[in-house]
N, C-alpha and C positions, 0 to 999 in steps of 0.2 A: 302585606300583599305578596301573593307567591306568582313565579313565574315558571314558564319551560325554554329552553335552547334548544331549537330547533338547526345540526350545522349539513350542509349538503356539499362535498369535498368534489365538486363535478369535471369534466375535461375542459372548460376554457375558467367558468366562473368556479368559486366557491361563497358562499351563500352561507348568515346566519340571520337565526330569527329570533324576536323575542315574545312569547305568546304569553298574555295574563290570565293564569287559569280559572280565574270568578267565571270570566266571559266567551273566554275564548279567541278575545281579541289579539291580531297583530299590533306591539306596541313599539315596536324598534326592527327593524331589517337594515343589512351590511351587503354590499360585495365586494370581493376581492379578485385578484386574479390566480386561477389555480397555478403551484407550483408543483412545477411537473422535474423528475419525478420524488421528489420529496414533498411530500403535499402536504408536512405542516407546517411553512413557512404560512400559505397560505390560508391555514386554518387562525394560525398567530395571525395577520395582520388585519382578518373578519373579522376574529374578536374584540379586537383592538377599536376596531369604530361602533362598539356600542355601547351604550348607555349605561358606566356603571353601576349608577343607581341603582337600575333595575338587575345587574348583574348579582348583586350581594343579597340577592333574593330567591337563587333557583331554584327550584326541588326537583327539577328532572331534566335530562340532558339526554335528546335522542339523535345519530348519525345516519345520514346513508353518506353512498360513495362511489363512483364509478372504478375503484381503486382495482376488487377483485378480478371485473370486465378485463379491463385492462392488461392486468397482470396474464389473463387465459389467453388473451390474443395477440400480444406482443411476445409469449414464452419467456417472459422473467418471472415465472414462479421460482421456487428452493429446488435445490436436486434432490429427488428422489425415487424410491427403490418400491417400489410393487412384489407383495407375497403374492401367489395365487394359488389358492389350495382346491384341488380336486378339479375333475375334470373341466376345466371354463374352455368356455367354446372362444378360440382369437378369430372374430370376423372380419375382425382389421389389424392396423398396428395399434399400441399404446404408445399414449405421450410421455414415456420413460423410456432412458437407455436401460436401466438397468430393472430389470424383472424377473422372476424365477418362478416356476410351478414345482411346486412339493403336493407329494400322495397325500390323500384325507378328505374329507369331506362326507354330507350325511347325502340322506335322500329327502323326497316330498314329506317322509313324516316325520323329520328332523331326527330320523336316527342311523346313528355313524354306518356308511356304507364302506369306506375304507381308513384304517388307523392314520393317527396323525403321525411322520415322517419327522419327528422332534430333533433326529440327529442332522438330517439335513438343513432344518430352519435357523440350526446354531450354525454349521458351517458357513451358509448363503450371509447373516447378518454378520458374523466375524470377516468376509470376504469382501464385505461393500462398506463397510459401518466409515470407514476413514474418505469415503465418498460419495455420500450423501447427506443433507440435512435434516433430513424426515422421513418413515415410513409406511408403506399404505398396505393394509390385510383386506383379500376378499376372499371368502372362500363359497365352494358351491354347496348351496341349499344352504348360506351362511345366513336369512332371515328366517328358517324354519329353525335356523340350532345356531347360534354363535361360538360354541363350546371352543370348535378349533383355531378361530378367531383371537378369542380370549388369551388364550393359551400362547399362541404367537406373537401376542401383543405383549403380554405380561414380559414374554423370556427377551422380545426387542428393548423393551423398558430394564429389565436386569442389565442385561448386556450393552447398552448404550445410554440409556438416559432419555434417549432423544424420543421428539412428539412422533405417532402411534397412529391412523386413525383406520377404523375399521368397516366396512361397508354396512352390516348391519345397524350400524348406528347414526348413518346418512338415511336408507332407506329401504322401510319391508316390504318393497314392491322385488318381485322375480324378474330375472332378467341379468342374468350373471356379467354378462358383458358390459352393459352398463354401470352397473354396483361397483365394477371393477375399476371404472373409468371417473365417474365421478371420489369415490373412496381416493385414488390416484391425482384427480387435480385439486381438492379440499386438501389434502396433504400438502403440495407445492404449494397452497396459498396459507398456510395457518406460520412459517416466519412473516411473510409481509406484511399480512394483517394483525397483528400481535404486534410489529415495530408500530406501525400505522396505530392501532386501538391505545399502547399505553402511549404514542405521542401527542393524541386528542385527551387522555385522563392528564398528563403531566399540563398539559397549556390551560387546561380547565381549572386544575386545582393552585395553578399561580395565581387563578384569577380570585382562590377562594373558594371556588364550587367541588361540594365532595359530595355532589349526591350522587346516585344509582345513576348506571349511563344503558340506557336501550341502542339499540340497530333495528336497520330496516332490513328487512329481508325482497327477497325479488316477488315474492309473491304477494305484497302491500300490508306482512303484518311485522310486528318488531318480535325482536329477542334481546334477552338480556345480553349484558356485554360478554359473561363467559361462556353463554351458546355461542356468540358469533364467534370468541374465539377458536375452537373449539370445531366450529362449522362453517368456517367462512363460505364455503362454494353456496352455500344458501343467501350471503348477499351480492352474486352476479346478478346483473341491474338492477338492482336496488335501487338508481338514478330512475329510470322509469318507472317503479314502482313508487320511488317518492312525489313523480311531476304527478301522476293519476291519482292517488291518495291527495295531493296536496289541492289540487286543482278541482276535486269534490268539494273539497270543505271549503275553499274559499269561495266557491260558488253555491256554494249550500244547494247542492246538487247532488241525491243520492243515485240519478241514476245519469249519466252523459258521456261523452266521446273524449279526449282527451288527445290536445296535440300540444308536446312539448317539442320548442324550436330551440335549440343548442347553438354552442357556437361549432360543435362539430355535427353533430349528426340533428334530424328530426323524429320524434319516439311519438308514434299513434296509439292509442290503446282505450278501454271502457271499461265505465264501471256500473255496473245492475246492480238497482237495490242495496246501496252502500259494499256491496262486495263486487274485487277485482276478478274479472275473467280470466280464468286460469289457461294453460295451454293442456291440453288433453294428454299430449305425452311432455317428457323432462323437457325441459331448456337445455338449447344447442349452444355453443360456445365453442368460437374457433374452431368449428370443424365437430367439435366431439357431442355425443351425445348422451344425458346426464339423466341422471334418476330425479335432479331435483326441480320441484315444482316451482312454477314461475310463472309472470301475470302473462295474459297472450299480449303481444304486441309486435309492431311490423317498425323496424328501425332504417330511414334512408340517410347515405352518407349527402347529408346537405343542411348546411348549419349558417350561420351566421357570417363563421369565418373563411365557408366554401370558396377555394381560389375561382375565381374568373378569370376567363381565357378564351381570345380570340383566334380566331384560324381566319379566314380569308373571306369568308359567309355566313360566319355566325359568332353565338356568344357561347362559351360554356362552363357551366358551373360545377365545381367538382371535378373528381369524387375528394381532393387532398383538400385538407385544412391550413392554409398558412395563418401569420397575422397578420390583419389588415393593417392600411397602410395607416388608416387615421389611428389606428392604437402606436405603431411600430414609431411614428412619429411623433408621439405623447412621451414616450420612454425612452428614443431613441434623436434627443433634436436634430443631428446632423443630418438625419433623412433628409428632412426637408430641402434642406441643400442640395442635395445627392439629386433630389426629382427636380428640383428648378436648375438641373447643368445638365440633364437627358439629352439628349437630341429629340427635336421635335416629333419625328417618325424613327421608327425600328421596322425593318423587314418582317412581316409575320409569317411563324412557323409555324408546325402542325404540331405542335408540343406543347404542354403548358409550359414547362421550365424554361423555355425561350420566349421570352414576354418583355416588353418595356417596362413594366412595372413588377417585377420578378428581381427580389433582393434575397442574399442568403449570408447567414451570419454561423460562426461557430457555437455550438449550443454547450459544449463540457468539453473537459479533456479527451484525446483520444489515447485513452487507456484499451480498447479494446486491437483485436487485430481490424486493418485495411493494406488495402492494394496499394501499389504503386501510384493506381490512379488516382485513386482515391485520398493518397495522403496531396499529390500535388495540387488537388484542388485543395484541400482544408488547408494546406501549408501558404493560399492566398489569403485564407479567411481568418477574420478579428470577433470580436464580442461586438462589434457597429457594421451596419447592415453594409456589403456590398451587392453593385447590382453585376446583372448576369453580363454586360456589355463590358464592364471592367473585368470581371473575370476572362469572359472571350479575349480582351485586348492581350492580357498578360500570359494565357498560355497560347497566342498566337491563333487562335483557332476555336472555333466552337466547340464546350466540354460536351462529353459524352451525357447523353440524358441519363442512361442507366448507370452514370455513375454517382450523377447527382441522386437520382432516388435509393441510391442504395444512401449515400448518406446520412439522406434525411431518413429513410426505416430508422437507420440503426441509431437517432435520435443524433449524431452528431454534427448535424446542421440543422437549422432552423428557418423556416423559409417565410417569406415574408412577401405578400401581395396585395392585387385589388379585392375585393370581397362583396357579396350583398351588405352586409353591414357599412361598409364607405357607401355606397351605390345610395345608402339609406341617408349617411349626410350630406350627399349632393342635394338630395330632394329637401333636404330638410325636414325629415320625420323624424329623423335621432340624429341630436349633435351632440354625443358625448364626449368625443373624442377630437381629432384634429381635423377640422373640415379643410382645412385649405390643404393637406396633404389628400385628402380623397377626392378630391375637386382635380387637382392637378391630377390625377392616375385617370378617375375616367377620361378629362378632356387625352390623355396620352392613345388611352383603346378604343376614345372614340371614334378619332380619327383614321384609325386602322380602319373602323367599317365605314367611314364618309357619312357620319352624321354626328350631332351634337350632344355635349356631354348629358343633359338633361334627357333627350331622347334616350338615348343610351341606357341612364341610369333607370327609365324610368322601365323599357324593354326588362332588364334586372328582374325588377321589381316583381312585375307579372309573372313574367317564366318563375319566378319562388313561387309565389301566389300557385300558380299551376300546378307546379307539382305538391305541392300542401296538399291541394284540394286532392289530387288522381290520389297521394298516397291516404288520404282518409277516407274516401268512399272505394278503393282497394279493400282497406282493412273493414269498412262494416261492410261491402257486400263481397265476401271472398270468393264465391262460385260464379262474380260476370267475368267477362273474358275480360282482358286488362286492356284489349285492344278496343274494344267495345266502348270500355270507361273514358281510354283516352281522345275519340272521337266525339261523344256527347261533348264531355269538357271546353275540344277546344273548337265546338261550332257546328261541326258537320254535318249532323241535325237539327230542325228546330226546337229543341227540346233542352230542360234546362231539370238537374236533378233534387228535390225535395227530400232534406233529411229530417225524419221525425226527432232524432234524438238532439238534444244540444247539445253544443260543441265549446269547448272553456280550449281557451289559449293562453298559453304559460311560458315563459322563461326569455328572455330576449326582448329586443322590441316588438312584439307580435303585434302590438295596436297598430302598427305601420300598415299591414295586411289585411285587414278586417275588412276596408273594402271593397280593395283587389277581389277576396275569396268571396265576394259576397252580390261581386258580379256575376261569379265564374257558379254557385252553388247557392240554393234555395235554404237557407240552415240559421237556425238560430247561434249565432255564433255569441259567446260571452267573456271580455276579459274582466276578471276582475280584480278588484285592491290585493296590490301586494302580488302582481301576479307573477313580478320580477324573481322572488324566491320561494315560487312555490313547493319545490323541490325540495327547502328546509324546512315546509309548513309540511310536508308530506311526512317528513323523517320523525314526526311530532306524532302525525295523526294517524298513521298506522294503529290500525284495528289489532289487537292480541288475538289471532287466531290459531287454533290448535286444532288440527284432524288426525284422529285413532284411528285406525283401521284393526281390526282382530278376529281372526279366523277360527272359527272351530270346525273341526270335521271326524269322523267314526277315524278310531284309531285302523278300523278292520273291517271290510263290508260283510266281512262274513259274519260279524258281530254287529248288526249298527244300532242294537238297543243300547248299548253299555261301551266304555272304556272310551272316552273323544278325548281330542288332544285339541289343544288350545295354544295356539300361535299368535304373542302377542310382543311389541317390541323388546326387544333383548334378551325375550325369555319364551320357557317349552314348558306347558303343564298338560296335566294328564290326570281328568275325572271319570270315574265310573257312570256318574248318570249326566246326562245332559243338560237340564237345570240347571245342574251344580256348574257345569263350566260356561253357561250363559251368564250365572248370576255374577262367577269371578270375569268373565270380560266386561262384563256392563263397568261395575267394580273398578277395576283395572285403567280401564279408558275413560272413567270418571275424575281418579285420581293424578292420573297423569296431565291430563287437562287443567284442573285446578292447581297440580304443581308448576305448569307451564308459565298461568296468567300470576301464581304468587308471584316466579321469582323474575314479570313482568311491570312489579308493581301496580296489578290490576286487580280492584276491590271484587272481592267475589258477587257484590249485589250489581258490577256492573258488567256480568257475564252471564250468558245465554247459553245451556247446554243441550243439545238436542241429538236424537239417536234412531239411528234409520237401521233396520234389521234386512239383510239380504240373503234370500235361502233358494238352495240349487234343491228340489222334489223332482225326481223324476216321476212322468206318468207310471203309476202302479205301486209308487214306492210307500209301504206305511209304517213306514220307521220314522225316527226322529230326521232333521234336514240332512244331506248327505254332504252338504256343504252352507254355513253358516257364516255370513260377512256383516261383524255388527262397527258399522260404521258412526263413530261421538265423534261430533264437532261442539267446540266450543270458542264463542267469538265474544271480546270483552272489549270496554272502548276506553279508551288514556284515561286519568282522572284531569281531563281538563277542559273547561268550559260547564 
């Protein structure tokens, strides 16, 4: 009997799966807690609780990961150094210090409008090579001609060794600015993800397992493991991409809404007709924006492990993530002590980080630079939680808030609070963890507002409920006004909203919810088996999809019976009659596609290839097309089930 390993490396959990490919059944799932930021302790100790019977049986091994996310928005990618050749327009800044423009580049019919500047590109890389890890080539009209690209890559490979990557080979969409920018963060992320890829082949292969390893991409299909190396910037959320792939199939639902609940953030998104809804332009990340294709989806900072935090008239949840008290107190027993010596009441602030139930702990060395300030807080702090009221006691004085968050950014504190997830073990809907340390935190903030912990928790509860519901009927109806949504929602009308599509809920304790959201929204809501790692059933079921795009158009309008040039990825051809360079792109993006799903280990009888032909004819024109876009898609599904 053969199996697949489905592992999903996420921001709180990490998640494995074991699927029997006869059926396609789930037959073993694992969680862990993710280990942040070395995330293959946590990968090590998922695998580790599963069945190794079935382990010495694999034949396929597919990953996603919120690793790359990550890496783009915190800015711990690699250092590196951006070419840019020929004229690129800077709209903004890039996310490099170091960068250089050298002469060259072609025009729209991919031929050289200005020579390549060769003695400057050895200069610029002898000038930086001792100060950077990696580096990134864009050059202009570099998807109509790569030539100068090539060329610059080749002489940075001579002269240093070190990894290359070049825009053309990210993406043959125009739009120099961006090519330049995604080309630039796929570079800073191919060390991390390389440390990351061969630290999942090393823990696999102790386990025995040497088969072929796939990745999930952000747009819900996989690639092989040395694309992804290779192209990491194509698995930014991936995580989202695996809950919606994953949460299809376990609902055996080709077409539905998809809400994944984290323990940091909440990811909406749909899937039509077995295919994920793409975003019309690139995926934005940290600010920047990217050529690469990515599913649509609306991401809110509210998760599981969302701090809760009172002010004087309310509750509020978010936007930071600590950990909750009922985990903090599972890992950490002295907590518990800590909360049963509290004083009964704390003054409430307007701050989160001044809270009764607000603990902060040292999370690593501080090898980096800090302030004065900043070290005399850490120089209170231990690896076992202190609370914010011991700290105020010993530096005499309440600490600076913005010193404390600058801490925790820069990851060297760890902060530790109330949560929806405690909120969840007071009710008693999930008691995984330590209920009598999430018992003790509410009754502490209940008391702040003058009502009971069960009220309390239960207020919690709802407000998540509610924003669930406002942030999924956001994302399927994007043109109502938001203020509009959030009226209906919370009453204000008699009127209550009916969604055609069903709705699968995945990751976390979502069942808690179902019928909070089902007060608040007319919807077939569904969780189903297994719905705890659907994120590692996604990283499995990702669809092999592959889209060619290939352009012909008249070398010359002054000629447009004869001589068309043919723009297709990495390459410039040039036929005399039209036909001829129709039949070579059909061709072309035929075989690319089928090279795609091989080296995806996807059988060719279980791929679908189809080809949509798009031609610009101007009125009067009785030539061949003036402009030719033959667009092959090719979509193949796992060998399993």
């Amino acid at each position: 009997m053969q199996y697949s390993l489905g592992i999903d490396a996420g921001g709180t959990y990490t998640d494995a799966v074991l699927i029997r490919n006869r059926d396609g059944k789930v037959v073993d799932r694992a969680k862990s807690l993710t280990t942040y930021p070395d995330l293959i302790m946590g990968i090590h100790n998922v695998l580790g609780l599963l069945n190794r019977e079935y382990m010495e049986n694999i034949n396929l091994v597919s990953v996603s990961t919120t690793l790359s996310t990550n890496t783009l928005l915190e800015k711990t990618g690699a250092s590196a150094s951006l070419i840019l050749i020929g004229d690129h327009p800077l709209e903004r800044e890039l996310a490099a210090e170091n960068y250089v423009f050298i002469a060259g580049g072609h025009d729209q019919n991919g031929e050289e409008s200005t020579p390549l500047d060769m003695k400057k590109v050895e200069e610029y890389i002898k000038e930086v090579q001792d100060n950077v890890s990696v580096f990134a080539v864009s050059a202009y009209f570099g998807t109509r001609n790569p030539e100068h690209e090539l060329k610059v890559k080749d002489k940075i490979l001579e002269l240093t060794g070190k990894p290359v990557v070049c825009g053309h080979e990210l993406s043959q969409e125009l739009g120099a600015y961006e090519r330049a920018v995604t080309a630039l963060l796929n570079a800073q992320l191919i060390p991390v993800t390389t440390k990351f890829i061969r630290s999942v082949i090393h823990e696999t292969e102790k386990l025995g397992i040497q088969e072929k390893m796939l990745m999930l991409r952000c747009d819900g299909s996989v690639v092989n493991i040395e694309d992804a190396l290779n192209r990491p910037i194509e698995t930014i959320f991936s995580g989202p991409a695996a809950s919606l792939v994953g949460a299809s199939y376990l609902a055996d639902l080709n077409t539905c809404a998809v809400m994944d609940v984290g323990g940091t953030s909440t990811d909406v998104s749909a899937i039509y007709k077995g295919l994920p809804e793409l975003k019309a332009e690139g995926a934005t990340v940290g600010g920047w924006k990217t050529r690469v294709k990515a599913i649509d989806m609306e991401t809110s900072a509210m998760g599981g492990d969302s701090h809760i935090w009172v002010t004087k008239k309310r509750i509020n949840i978010g936007p930071r993530r600590v950990i909750p008290l009922c985990v903090a107190a599972t890992h950490y027993p002295p907590l518990m002590e800590i909360l049963n010596e509290q004083a009964p009441t704390f003054r409430v602030m307007e701050n989160e980080n001044f809270q009764p139930t607000r603990f902060f702990m040292k999370s690593k060395p501080d090898h980096q630079y800090i302030s004065p300030q900043e070290k005399e807080i850490l120089d209170l702090l231990n690896e076992q939680p202190v609370s914010i009221q011991t700290i105020s006691h010993q530096l005499n004085g309440m600490p600076s808030a913005n010193v404390l968050d600058s801490l925790i950014q820069k990851r060297l504190v760890q902060a530790i609070g109330f949560t929806p997830t405690d909120a969840l073990h007071v009710l008693g809907d999930y008691t995984e963890w330590n209920v009598e340390a999430s018992e003790k935190g509410a009754e502490m903030l209940s008391k702040l507002l003058r009502v009971n912990k069960v009220e309390f928790c239960q207020n919690i509860k709802e407000m998540f409920a509610t924003n669930m519901s406002r942030e999924l009927v956001h994302f399927l109806l994007p043109d109502v006004d938001e203020k509009v949504i959030r009226d209906i929602l919370n009453g204000k009308y008699p009127a209550r909203l009916n969604l055609d599509i069903p709705v699968v809920l995945v990751g976390g304790p979502v069942k808690a919810y179902v019928d909070e959201i089902q007060k608040i929204l007319i919807a077939d809501i569904k969780v189903p088996e297994s719905f705890e790692v659907g994120n590692a059933v996604g990283a499995l079921m990702g669809k092999g999809i592959k889209r060619v795009e290939i352009m012909i158009r008249p070398h010359s309008l002054q000629r447009p019976e004869e001589d068309f040039l043919v723009f297709a990825p990495g390459q410039r051809k040039q036929f005399k009659k039209y036909v001829d360079a129709l039949d070579f792109a059909r061709k072309t993006a035929e075989d690319i596609v089928k090279g795609y799903m091989n080296k995806c280990r996807i059988d060719s009888n279980r791929v679908k290839i189809t080809f949509e032909k798009k031609t610009v004819i101007p009125d009067g024109w009785h030539h061949p097309p003036m402009e030719t876009r033959l667009i092959v898609m090719g979509v193949g599904t796992p060998n399993i089930g």
